[in-house]
C-alpha positions as CSV (number, residue, x, y, z in Angstrom):
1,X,-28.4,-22.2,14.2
2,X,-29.6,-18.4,12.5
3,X,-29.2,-18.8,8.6
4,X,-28.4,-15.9,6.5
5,X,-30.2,-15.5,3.3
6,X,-27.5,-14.7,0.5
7,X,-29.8,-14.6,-3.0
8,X,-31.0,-18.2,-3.6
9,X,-28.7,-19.6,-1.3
10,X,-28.6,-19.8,2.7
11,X,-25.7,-19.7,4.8
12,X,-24.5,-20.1,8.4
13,X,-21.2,-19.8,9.6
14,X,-21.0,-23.6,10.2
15,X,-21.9,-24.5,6.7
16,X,-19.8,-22.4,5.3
17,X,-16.6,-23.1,6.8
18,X,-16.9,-27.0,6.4
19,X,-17.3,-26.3,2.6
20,X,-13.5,-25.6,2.7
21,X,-11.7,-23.7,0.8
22,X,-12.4,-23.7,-3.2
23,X,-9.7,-23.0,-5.4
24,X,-12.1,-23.4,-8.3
25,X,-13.7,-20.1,-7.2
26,X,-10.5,-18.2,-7.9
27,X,-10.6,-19.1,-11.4
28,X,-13.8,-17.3,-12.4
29,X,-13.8,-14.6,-14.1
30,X,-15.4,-12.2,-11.3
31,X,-12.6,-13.2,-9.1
32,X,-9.8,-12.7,-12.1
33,X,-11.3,-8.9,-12.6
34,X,-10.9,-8.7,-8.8
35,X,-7.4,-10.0,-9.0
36,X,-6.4,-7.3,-11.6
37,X,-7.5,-4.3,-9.9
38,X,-6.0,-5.2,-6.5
39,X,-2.8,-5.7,-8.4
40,X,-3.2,-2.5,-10.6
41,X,-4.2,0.0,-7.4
42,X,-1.3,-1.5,-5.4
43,X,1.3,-1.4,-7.8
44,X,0.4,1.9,-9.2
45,X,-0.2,3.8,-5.6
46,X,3.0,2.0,-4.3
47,X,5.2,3.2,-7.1
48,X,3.8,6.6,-6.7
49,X,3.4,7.0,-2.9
50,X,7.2,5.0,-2.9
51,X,8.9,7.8,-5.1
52,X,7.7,10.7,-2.8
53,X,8.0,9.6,0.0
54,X,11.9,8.4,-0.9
55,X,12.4,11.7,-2.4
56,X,10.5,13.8,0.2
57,X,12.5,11.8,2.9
58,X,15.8,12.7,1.0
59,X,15.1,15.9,0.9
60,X,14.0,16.5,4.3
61,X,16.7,15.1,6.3
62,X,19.0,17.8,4.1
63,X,17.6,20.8,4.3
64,X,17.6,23.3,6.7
65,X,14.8,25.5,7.9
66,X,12.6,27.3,10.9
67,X,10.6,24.4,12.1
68,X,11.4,21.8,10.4
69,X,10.8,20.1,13.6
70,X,7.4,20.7,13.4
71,X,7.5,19.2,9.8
72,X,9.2,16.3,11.3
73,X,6.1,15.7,14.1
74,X,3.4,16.4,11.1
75,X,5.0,13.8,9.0
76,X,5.7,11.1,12.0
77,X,1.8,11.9,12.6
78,X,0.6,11.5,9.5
79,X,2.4,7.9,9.5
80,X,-0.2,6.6,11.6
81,X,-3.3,8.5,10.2
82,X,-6.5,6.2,9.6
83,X,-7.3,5.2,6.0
84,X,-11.0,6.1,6.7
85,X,-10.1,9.4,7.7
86,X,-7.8,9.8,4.6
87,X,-11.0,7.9,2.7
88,X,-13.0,10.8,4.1
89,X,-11.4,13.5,2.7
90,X,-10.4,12.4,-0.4
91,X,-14.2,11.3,-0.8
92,X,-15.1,15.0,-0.1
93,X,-12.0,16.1,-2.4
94,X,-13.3,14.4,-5.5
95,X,-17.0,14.2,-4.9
96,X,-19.2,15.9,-8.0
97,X,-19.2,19.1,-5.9
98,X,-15.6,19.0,-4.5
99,X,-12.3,21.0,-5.2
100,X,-11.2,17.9,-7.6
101,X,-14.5,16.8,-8.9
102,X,-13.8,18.0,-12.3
103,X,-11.5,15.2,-11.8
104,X,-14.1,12.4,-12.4
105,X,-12.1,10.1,-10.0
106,X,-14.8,9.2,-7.6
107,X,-15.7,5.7,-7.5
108,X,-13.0,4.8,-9.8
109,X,-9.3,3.4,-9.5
110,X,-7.3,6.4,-10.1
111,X,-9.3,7.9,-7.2
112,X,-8.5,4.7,-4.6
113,X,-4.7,5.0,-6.3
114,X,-4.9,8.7,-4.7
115,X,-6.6,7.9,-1.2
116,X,-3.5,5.4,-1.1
117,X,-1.0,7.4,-2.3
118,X,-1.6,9.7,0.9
119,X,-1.5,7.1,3.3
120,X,1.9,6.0,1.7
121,X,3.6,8.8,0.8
122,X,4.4,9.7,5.0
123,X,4.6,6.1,5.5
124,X,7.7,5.8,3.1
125,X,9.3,9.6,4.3
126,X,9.0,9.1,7.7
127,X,11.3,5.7,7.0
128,X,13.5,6.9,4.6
129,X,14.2,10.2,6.8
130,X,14.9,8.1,9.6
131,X,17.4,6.0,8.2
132,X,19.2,8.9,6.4
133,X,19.6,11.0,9.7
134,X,21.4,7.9,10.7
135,X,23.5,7.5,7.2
136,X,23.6,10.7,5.3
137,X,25.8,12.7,7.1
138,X,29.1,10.0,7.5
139,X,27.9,9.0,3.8
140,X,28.6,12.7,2.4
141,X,31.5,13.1,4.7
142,X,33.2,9.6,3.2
143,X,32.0,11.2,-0.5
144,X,33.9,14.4,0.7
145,X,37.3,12.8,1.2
146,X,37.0,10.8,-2.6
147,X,36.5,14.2,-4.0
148,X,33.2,13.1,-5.8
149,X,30.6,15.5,-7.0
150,X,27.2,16.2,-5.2
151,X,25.3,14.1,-7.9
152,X,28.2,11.5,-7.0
153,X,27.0,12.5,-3.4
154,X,23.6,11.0,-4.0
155,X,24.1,8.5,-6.0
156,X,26.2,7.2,-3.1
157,X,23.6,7.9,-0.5
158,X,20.9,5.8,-2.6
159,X,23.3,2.9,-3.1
160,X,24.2,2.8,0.8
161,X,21.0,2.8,2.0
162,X,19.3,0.6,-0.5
163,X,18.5,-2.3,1.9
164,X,16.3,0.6,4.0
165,X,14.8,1.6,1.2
166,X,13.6,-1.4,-0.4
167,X,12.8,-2.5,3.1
168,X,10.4,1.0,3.0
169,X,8.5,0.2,0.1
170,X,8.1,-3.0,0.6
171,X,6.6,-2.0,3.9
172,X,4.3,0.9,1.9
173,X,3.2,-2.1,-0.7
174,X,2.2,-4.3,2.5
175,X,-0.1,-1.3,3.4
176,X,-1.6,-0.7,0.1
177,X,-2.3,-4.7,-0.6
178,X,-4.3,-5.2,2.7
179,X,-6.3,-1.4,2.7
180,X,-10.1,-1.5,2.8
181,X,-11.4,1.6,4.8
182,X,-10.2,3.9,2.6
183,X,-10.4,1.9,-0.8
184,X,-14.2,1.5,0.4
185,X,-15.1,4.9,0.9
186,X,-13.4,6.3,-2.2
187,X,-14.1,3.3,-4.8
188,X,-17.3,2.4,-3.5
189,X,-16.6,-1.6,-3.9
190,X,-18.3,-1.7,-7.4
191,X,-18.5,-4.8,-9.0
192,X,-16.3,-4.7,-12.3
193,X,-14.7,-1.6,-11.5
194,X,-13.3,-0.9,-8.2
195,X,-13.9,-4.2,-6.1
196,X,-10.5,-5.3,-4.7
197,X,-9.5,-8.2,-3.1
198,X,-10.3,-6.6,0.6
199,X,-13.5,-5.3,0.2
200,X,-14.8,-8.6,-1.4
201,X,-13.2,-10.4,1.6
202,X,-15.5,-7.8,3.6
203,X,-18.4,-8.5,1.2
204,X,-18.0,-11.8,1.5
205,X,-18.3,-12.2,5.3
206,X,-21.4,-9.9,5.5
207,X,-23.1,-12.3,3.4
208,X,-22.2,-15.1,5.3
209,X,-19.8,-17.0,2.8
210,X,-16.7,-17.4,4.9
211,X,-15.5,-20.2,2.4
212,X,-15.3,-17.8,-0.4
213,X,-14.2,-15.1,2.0
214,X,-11.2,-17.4,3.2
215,X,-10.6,-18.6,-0.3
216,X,-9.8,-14.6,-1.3
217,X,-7.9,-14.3,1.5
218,X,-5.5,-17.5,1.1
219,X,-5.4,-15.7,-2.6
220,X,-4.1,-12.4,-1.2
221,X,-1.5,-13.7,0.8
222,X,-0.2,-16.1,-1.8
223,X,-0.4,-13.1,-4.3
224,X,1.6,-10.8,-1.1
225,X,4.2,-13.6,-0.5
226,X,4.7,-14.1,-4.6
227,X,5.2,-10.5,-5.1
228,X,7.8,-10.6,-1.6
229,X,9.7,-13.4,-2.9
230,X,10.1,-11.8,-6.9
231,X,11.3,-8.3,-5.1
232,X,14.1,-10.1,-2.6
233,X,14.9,-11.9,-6.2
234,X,14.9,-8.6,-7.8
235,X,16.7,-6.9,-4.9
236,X,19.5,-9.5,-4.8
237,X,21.1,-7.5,-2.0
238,X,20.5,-9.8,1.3
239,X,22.9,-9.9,4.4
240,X,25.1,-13.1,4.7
241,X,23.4,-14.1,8.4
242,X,19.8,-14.2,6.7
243,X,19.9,-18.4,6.2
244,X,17.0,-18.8,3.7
């Protein structure tokens, strides 16, 4: 069996999956700090990229213009870019010598808040402009015949179609929890500072402790489901057939 050599300690694949899982190592305070900023980069790019892309969605599927086809295609493309590629280019964006390098964002969070915030922001308008090409137009003309207001209009059009939208960011929040190209490239997985919950995971298995590695990950998914289960508590709004 090869043995990797982590600092003092060895490891091999073997011996570090029969150590199990340690919940112990989620209480130190490395693995807190790592906690914190996976929670604060999520949340923050998800609200961000999530108000956007609702409004940029909105928007889109009412107005009216010379290739907004095209805009259409761009955006649907853009919903399946690669975070490295995104990574890439905000890297080169806010790098010392960039456009944005007055900035100072490199290698912190508000810089991986950004990278995500791209890779969002399509995510969520290519969702919500989907579901309102579907909604909008027999939502407006039912706001018509009850006389109500344009602002009435909207308000309308948001209440109707707030299972989709929740269902949307929920979807963008999945994407910004579980990134690690582009969170790599842009934060530089700096201990104290930008290391998220992913990269560690990544960090973890190139040094050859899978226990700790699985032990982050159980951690992410319990911290994913916990967040899931508050928002459909939040959200309050579930169809009758849905038996849970």
């Amino acid at each position: 069996m090869a043995w990797r050599n982590s600092g003092n300690r060895c490891f091999s694949p073997t011996h570090s999956v029969n150590a199990g899982v340690n919940l112990s190592l989620v209480l130190t305070p490395e693995t807190l700090g790592i906690i914190g900023t996976t929670l604060r980069m999520a949340l923050a790019s998800t609200t961000i990229g999530s108000a956007l892309g609702i409004a940029l969605g909105l928007l889109l599927e009412k107005a009216r213009f010379p290739g907004k086809r095209i805009v259409v295609r761009i955006c649907r493309t853009l919903m399946g870019t690669p975070p490295v590629v995104v990574g890439l280019l905000v890297y080169l964006l806010l790098m010392r010598r960039g456009p944005l390098g007055f900035l100072g964002w490199i290698f912190t969070v508000p810089g991986m808040v950004f990278a995500q915030v791209l890779i969002i922001t399509p995510i969520v308008c290519g969702m919500v402009y989907s579901y309102a090409v579907r909604s909008a137009p027999q939502i407006r003309a039912f706001a018509v015949t009850m006389g109500a207001s344009p602002l009435q209009a909207r308000l309308l059009m948001l209440k109707e179609m707030r299972g989709e939208i929740y269902f949307s960011v929920i979807t963008a929040f999945g994407r910004s929890i579980s990134e690690v190209g582009a969170v790599m490239i842009v934060g530089g997985n700096i201990m104290g500072r930008t290391r998220v919950m992913t990269t560690a995971i990544t960090l973890m298995r190139n040094m050859g402790n899978y226990a700790q590695a699985i032990t982050l990950g159980i951690v992410l998914l319990l911290l994913a489901f916990l967040i899931q289960s508050l928002s459909d508590f939040l959200h309050k709004d579930r169809p009758a057939e849905e038996n849970f």
